[in-house]
C-alpha positions as CSV (number, residue, x, y, z in Angstrom):
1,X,-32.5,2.8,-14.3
2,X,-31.7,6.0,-15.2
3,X,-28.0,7.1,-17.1
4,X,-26.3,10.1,-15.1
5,X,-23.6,10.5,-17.7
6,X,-20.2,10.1,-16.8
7,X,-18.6,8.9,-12.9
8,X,-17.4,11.6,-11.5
9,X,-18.4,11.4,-7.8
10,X,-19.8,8.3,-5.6
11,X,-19.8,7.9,-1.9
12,X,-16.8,10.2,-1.6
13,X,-15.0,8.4,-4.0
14,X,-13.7,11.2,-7.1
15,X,-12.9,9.6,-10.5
16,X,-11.6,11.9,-13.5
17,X,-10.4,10.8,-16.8
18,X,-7.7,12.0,-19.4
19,X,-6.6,9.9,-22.3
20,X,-4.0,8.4,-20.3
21,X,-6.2,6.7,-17.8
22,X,-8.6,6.9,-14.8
23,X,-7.9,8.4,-11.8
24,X,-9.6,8.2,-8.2
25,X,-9.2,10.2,-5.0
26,X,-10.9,11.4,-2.2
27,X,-9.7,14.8,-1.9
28,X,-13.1,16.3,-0.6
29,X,-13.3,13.7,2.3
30,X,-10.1,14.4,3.1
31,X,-10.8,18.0,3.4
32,X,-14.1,17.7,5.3
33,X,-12.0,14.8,7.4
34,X,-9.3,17.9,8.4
35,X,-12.3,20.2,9.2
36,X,-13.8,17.7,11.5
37,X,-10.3,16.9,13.5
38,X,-10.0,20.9,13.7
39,X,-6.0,20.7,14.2
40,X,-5.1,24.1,15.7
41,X,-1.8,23.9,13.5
42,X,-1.0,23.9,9.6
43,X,2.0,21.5,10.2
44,X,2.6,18.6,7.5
45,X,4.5,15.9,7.7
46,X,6.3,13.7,4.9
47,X,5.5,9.9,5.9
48,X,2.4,8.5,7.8
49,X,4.3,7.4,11.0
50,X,7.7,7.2,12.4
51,X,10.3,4.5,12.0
52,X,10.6,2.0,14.3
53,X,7.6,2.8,16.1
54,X,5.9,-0.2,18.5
55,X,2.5,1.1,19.9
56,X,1.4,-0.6,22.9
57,X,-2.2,-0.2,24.8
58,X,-0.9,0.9,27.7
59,X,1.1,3.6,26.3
60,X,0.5,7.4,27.5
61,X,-2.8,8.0,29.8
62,X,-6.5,7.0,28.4
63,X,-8.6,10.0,26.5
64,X,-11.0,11.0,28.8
65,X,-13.6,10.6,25.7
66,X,-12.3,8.4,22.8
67,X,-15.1,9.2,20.8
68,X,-12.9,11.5,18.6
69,X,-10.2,9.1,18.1
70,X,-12.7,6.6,17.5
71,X,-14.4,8.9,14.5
72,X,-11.2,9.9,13.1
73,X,-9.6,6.2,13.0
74,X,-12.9,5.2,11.0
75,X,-13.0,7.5,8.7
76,X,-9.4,6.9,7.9
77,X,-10.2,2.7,7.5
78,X,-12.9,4.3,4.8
79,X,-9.9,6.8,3.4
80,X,-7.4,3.2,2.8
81,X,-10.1,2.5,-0.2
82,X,-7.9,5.3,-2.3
83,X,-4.6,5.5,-0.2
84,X,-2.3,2.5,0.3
85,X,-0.2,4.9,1.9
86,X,-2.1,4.5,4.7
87,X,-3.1,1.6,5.2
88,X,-0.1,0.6,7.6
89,X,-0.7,3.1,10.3
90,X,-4.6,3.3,9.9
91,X,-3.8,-0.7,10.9
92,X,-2.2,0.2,14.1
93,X,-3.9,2.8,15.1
94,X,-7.5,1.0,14.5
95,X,-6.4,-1.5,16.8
96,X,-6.8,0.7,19.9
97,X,-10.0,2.1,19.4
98,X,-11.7,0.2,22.5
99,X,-9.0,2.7,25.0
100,X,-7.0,4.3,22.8
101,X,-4.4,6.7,25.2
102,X,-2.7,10.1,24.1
103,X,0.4,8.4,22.6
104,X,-2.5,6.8,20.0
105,X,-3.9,9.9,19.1
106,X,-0.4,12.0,18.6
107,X,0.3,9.2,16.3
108,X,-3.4,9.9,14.8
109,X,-2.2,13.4,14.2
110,X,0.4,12.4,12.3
111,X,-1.8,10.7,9.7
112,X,-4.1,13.8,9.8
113,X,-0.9,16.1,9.2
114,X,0.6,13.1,5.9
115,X,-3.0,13.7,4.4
116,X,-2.9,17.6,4.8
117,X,0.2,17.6,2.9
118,X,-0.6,14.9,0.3
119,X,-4.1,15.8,-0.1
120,X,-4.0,15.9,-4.3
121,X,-2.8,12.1,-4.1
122,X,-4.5,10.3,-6.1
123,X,-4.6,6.4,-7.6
124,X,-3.5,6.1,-11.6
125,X,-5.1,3.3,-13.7
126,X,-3.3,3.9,-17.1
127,X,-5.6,3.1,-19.9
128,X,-2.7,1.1,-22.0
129,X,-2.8,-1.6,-18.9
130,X,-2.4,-5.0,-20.0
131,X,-5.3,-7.3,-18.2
132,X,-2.6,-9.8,-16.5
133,X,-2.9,-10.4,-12.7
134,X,0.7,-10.0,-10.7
135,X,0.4,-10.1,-7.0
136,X,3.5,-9.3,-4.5
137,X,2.9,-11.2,-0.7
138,X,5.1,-10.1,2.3
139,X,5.1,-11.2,6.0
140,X,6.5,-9.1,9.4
141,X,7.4,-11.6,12.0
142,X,6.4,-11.5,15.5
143,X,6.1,-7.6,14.6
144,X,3.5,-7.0,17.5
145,X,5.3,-6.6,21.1
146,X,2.0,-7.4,23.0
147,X,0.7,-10.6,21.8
148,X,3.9,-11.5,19.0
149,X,1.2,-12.1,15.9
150,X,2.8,-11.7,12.7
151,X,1.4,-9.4,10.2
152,X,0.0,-10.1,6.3
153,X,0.4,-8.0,3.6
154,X,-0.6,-8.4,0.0
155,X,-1.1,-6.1,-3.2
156,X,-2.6,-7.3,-6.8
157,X,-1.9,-5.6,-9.8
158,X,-3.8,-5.6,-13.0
159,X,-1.5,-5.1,-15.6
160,X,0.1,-1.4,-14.2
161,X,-3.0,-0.7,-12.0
162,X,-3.1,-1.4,-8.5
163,X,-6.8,-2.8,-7.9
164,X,-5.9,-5.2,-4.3
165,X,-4.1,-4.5,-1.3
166,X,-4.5,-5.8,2.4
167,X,-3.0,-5.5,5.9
168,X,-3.7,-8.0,8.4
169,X,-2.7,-9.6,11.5
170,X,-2.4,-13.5,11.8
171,X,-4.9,-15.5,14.0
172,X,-2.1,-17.3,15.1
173,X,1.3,-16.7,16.6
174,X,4.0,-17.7,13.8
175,X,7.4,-19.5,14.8
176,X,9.5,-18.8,12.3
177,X,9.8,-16.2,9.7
178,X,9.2,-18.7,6.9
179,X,5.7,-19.9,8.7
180,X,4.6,-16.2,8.5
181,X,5.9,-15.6,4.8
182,X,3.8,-18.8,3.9
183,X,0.6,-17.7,6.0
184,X,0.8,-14.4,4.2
185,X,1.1,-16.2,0.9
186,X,-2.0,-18.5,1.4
187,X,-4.1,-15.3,1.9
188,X,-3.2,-13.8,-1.2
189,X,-3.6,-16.9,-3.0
190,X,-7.3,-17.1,-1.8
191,X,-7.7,-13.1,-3.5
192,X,-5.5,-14.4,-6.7
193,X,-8.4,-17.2,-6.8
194,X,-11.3,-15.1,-6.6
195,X,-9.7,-12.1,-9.0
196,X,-9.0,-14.6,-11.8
197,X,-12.7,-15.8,-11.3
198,X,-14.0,-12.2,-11.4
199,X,-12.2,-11.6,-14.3
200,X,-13.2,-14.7,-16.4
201,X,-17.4,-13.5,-15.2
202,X,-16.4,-10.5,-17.0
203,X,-15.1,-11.9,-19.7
204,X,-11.3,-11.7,-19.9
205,X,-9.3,-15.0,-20.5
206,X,-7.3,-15.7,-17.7
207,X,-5.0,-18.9,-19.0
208,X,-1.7,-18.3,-17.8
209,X,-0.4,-18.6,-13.9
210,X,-0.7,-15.5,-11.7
211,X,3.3,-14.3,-10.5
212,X,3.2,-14.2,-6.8
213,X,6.1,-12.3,-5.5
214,X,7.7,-12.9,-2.5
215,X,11.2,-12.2,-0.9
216,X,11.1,-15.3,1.4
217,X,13.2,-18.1,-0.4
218,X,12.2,-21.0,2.3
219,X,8.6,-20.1,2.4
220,X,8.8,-21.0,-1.6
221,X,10.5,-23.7,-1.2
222,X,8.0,-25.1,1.6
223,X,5.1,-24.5,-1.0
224,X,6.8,-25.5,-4.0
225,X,7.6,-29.2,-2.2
226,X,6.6,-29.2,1.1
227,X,9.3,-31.3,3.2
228,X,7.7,-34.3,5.5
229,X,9.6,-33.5,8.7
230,X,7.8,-32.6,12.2
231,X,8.6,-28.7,11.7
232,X,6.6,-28.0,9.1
233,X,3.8,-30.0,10.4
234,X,1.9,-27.2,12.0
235,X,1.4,-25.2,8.6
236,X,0.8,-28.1,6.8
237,X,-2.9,-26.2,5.3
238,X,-1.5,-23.5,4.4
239,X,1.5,-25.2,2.7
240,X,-0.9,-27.4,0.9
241,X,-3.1,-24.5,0.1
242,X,-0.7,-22.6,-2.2
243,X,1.0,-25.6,-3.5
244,X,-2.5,-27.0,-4.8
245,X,-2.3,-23.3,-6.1
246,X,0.8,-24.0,-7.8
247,X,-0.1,-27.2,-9.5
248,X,-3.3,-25.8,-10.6
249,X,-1.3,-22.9,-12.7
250,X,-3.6,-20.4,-10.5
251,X,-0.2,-19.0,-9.1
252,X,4.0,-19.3,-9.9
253,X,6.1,-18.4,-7.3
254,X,8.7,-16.4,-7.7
255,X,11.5,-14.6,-5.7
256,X,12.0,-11.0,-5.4
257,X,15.1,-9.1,-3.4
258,X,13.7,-7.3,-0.4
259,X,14.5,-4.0,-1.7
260,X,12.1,-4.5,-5.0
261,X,8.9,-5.7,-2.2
262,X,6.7,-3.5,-3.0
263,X,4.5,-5.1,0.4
264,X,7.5,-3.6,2.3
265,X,5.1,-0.2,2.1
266,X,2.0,-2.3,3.8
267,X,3.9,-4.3,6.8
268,X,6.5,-0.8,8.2
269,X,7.2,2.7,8.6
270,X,9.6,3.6,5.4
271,X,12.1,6.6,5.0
272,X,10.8,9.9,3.5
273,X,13.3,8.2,0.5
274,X,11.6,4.9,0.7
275,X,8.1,6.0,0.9
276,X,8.5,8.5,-2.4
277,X,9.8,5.2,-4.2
278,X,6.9,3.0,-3.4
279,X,4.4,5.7,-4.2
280,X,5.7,5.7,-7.7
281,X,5.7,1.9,-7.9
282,X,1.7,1.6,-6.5
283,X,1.0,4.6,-9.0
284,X,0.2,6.6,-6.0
285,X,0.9,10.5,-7.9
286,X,-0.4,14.1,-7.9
287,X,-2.8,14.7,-10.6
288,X,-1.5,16.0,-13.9
């Protein structure tokens, strides 16, 4: 093995260092991305995609050759390493790539044009971070008009440094809103499992109960003591699943009003108000 000094640069990944902390980008892959989509316009944009936006497959008329969209939308799921911001739309827009249509690539454009304008965004790790796990879990239900899946969004911070953060649609279709909250919650109880065991292999004491936000009061109280009754039934695993996480100390629920979910970012289209707000709270910030 050979030293090479100081990480600077890996697999388009950038990392610098002050004595505050570490931070990562990818501004050069986000530059050579731009070069590759060769907009014909130096437009910019303030958020990643438009409120109240539901894409459907057969929206607008299929690209004659998707190859494009198909290139772009990867290198953007590659981008979401560095950029929560993104995460959302790259989520949508990744799920057309067997025919995506025109309406799927203008919303692509929009991404391209967020990026252009936010391309010094970078991820903060401050160096004063304390080393305890809190983790924030949020659900959208029946968000998807064409098959009425719910989506699951998670984020895990370490200390003040975001290290975790997911978007994912459910295999199943949710009934209620508190089913989808507690689907969401058994995913991210899985990660909180396998961070606190990643952290004890390297060595850091993990003895108290991770937090685990969420804004959903009945999915807690379905994990916290799961009623016996015939509607509940059907998430019965998952249910189980974070409650043996509860009485195991691995997790402790806890409520938090909607307008303090930070997940809020990873499951919707925000306001140019909201989305500065939660780039601040997921240390999302130009470099110094």
């Amino acid at each position: 093995m050979s030293d090479l000094g100081p990480l600077r640069y890996f697999l388009g990944i950038e990392v610098s260092s002050t004595s505050d902390g570490f931070f990562i980008s990818q501004e050069k892959y986000i530059q050579d991305l731009l070069a590759r989509a060769a907009l014909t316009d130096e437009r910019i944009v303030e958020t990643p995609m438009e409120l109240n936006v539901h894409l459907r497959a057969t929206d607008g008329d299929p690209l004659p050759d998707p190859t494009r969209y198909r290139h772009l939308v990867g290198s953007l799921v590659y981008l979401a390493v560095t950029r929560p911001d993104i995460s959302y739309p790259v989520h949508i827009l990744s799920q057309f790539v067997s025919a995506p249509t025109s309406v799927h690539y203008s919303h692509l454009l929009r991404v391209l044009r967020y990026l252009r304008g936010t391309i010094s965004h970078r991820l903060f790790f401050p160096s004063s971070s304390s080393l305890q796990l809190q983790a924030y879990s949020d659900a959208t239900w029946a968000s998807d008009p064409s098959d009425r899946r719910s989506l699951s969004a998670y984020c895990v911070f370490l200390g003040g440094s975001l290290i975790a953060w997911k978007t994912k649609k459910q295999i199943a279709v949710s009934r209620s809103s508190a089913e989808a909250e507690l689907r969401a919650m058994a995913l991210l109880t899985a990660e909180v499992t396998w961070l606190r065991w990643l952290l004890q292999d390297f060595g850091v004491s993990v003895t108290t109960p991770t937090l685990l936000l969420s804004d959903s009061t009945g999915a807690i109280s379905i994990a916290r003591d799961p009623v016996k009754h015939e509607l509940t039934k059907h998430i019965g695993v998952d249910a189980f699943y974070v409650r043996a996480g509860v009485q195991d100390q691995v997790i402790a629920l806890q409520y938090v009003p909607s307008e303090l979910q930070l997940v809020d970012f990873l499951t919707k289209a925000q306001t140019r108000a909201q989305h500065g707000f939660y780039l601040s709270k997921l240390s999302v910030v130009h470099p110094p």
